[in-house]
Structure formats: structure tokens, C-alpha cells
C-alpha positions as CSV (number, residue, x, y, z in Angstrom):
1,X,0.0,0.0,0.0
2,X,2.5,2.4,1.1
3,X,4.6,1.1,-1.9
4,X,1.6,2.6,-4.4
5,X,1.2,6.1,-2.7
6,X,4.8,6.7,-2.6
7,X,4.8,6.1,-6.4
8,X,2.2,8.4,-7.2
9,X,3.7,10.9,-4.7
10,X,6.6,10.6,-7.6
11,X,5.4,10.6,-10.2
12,X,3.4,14.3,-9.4
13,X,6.7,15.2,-8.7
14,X,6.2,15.4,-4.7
15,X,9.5,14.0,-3.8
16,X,9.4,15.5,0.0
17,X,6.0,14.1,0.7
18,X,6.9,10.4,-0.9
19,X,10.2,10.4,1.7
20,X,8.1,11.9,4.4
21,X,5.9,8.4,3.7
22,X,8.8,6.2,3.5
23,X,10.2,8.1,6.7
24,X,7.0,7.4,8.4
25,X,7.0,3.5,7.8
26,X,10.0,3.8,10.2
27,X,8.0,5.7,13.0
28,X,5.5,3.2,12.9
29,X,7.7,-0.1,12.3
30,X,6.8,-1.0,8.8
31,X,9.1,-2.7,7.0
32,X,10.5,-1.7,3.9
33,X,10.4,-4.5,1.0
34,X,12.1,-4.7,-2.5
35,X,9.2,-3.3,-3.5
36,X,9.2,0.2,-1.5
37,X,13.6,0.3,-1.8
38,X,12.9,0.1,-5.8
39,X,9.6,2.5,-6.2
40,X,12.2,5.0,-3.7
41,X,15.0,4.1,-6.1
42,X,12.9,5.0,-9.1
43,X,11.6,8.3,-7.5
44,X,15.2,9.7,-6.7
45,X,16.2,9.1,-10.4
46,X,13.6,10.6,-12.0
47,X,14.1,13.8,-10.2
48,X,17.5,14.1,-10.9
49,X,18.9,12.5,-7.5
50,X,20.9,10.0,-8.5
51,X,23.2,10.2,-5.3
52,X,20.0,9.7,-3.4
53,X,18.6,6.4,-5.3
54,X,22.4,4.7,-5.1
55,X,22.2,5.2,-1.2
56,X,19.0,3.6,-1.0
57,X,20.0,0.9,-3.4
58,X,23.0,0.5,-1.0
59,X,20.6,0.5,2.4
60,X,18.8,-2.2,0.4
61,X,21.6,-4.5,0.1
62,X,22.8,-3.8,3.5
63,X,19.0,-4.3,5.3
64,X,19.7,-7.7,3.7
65,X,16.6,-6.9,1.3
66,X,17.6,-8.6,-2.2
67,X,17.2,-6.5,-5.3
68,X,15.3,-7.8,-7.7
69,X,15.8,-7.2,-11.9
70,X,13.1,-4.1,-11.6
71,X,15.4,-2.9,-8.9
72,X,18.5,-2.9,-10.9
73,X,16.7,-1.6,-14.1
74,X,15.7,1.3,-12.0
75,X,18.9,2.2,-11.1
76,X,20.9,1.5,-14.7
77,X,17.8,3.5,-16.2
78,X,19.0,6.3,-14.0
79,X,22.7,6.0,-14.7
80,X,22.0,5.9,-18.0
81,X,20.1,9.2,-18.3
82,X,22.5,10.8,-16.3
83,X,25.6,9.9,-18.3
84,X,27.1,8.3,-15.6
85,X,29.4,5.1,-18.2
86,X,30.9,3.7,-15.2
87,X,28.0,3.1,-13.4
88,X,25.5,1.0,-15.4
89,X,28.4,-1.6,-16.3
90,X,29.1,-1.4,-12.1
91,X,25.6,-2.4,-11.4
92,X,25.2,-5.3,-14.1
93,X,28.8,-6.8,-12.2
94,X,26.7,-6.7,-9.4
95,X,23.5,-8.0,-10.5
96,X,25.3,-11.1,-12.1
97,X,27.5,-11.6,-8.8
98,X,24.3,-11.4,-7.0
99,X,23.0,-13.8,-9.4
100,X,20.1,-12.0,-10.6
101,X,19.7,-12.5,-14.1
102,X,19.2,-9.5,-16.6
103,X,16.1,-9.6,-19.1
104,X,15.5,-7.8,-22.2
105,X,14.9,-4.7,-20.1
106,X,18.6,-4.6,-18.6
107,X,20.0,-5.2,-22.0
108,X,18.1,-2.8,-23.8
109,X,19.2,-0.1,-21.5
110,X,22.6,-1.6,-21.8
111,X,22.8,-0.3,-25.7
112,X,21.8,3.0,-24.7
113,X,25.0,3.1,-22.7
């Protein structure tokens, strides 16, 4: 539920009120899934805060919440749009040490690199 509001905080460009949200699941002991890290991840990247969506990837990892393919699609998407070369090809290491496998989405935002 959260998850959903958060998203549409994003996408009407409220990125305050969808962190006040996600602070909020903390006050009242929700926990965060793949799900909420990813939408969070997403959020930060389309408003230009890619230093903000790489923390959150890396609290992810470290609250021991796997990322899924959507998850690191978010975050080469990002990279991508942002010019950042070294980055996408550091998350796809990643996602293949973490033995996630990349679909047609990764690759496709791989040749945009």
C-alpha cells in the first residue's frame, strides 16, 4: 500500500511528501520491502537525484533486502540518463555476482549506454 502512494507521490513530482511516507514506515515499524527500496530508487532518479537512489540501493543490500531485476533496471535506467558510463556496467557486475539474471529490459538499457 505504502509502496503505491509513494509512487504516485513521484510521479506528481512530490518527492518531499513520498520520503516523508517512507520516513513514516520507520515511526510506525513498517518494513521496507524490494518493492518500497525500488519505487524509492525510481523516484530519486527521476528527479534528478541519483546520489540519493544509489544510497537507497546500498541500504537495500545492506538491510539484507535482495534486489530484484526491476530494482537494478531502475537504477541502470538512472545511470543511464544521467551519463554516468561507469555506473551502469558497475551495477550489471553486481547484478550477475548477485546472481540475478538481466532480461530484455537490462539489455536494452545496456545499448543505450
Amino acid at each position: 500500500m505504502y509502496s503505491v502512494i509513494i509512487d504516485s507521490l513521484y510521479k506528481d513530482k512530490l518527492v518531499i511528501d513520498a520520503f516523508h511516507l517512507y520516513s513514516e514506515m520507520d515511526v510506525k515499524n513498517i518494513l521496507h520491502n524490494v518493492v518500497t527500496h525500488t519505487t524509492l530508487i525510481y523516484g530519486f532518479c527521476i528527479a534528478g537525484k541519483l546520489k540519493q537512489a544509489v544510497s537507497f540501493f546500498t541500504e537495500m543490500v545492506l538491510k539484507n533486502i535482495n534486489p530484484d531485476v526491476y530494482a537494478f533496471n531502475e537504477l541502470i535506467n538512472g545511470l543511464c540518463k544521467e551519463r554516468y558510463m561507469k555506473g551502469p556496467k558497475h551495477v550489471l557486475a553486481v547484478m550477475i555476482r548477485q546472481s540475478v539474471e538481466p532480461d530484455v529490459v537490462t539489455y536494452n538499457l545496456w545499448l543505450k549506454t
